[in-house]
N, C-alpha and C positions, 0 to 999 in steps of 0.2 A: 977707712971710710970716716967724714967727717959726722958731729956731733950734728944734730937737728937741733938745734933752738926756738923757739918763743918768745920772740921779744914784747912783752907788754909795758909802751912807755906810754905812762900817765903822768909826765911832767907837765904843767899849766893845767890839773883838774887841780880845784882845793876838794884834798881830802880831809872833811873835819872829825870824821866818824868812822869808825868799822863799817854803820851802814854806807856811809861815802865807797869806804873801799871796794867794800864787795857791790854795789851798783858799778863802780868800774872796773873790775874786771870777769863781772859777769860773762860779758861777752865778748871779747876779746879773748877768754880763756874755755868757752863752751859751757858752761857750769849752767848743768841740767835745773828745771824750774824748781824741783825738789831739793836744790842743794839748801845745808843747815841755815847759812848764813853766819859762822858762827866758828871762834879758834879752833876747835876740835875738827869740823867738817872740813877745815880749808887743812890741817895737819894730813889730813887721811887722805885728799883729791892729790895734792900735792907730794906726799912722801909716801904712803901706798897703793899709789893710783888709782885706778881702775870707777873713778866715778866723772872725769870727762873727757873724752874722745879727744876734742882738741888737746890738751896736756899730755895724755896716753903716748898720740902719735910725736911728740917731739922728745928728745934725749935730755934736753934742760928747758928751764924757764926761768927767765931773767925779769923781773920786774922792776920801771924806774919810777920813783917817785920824787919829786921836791920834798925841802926841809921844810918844811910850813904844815898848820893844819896837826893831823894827826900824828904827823913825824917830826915836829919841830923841836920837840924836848924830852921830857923823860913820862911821858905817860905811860902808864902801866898795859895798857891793850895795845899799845905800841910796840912796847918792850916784847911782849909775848907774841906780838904779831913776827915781830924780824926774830924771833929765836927761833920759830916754827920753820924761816928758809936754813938750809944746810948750806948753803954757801959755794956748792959744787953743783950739783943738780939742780937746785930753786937757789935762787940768789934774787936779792932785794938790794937794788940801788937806790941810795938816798942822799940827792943833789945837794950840792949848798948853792943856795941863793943866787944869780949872775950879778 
């Protein structure tokens, strides 16, 4: 049986912010009104599940972003944001530029 996936492609949002980020994938990912907003809350929805529905029910979650914005270079909530995916199960793509 094949894997379920998630695809959430946010290429052509600028993401400037963590607050950018998590306003896009709010919903596209079910992330109940209570979630933290915040590295730690997105660590636990993502690698221990069991806080949204939509993510629960798929086997991975693949997130695309462009290189701009929040992902363009070495910022440090950037950096901790793409260590939080495991690269198997949550995997973050990060475009370069067309």
């Amino acid at each position: 049986m094949a894997d379920t996936e998630l695809i959430v492609d946010l290429r052509g949002q600028m993401i400037e912010t963590l607050d950018d980020f998590w306003d896009a994938v709010s919903e596209p990912c079910g992330l109940p009104a209570w979630f933290g907003r915040n590295l730690d809350a997105w660590s636990d929805t993502i690698g221990t599940r069991g806080i949204s529905e939509v993510i629960d029910s798929h086997d991975v979650l693949t997130v695309h972003v462009d290189r701009q914005g929040l992902f363009s270079g070495h910022r440090q909530e950037a950096i901790v944001l793409t260590g939080i995916f495991d690269g198997e199960q949550n995997q973050l793509v990060v475009h370069a530029p067309a």
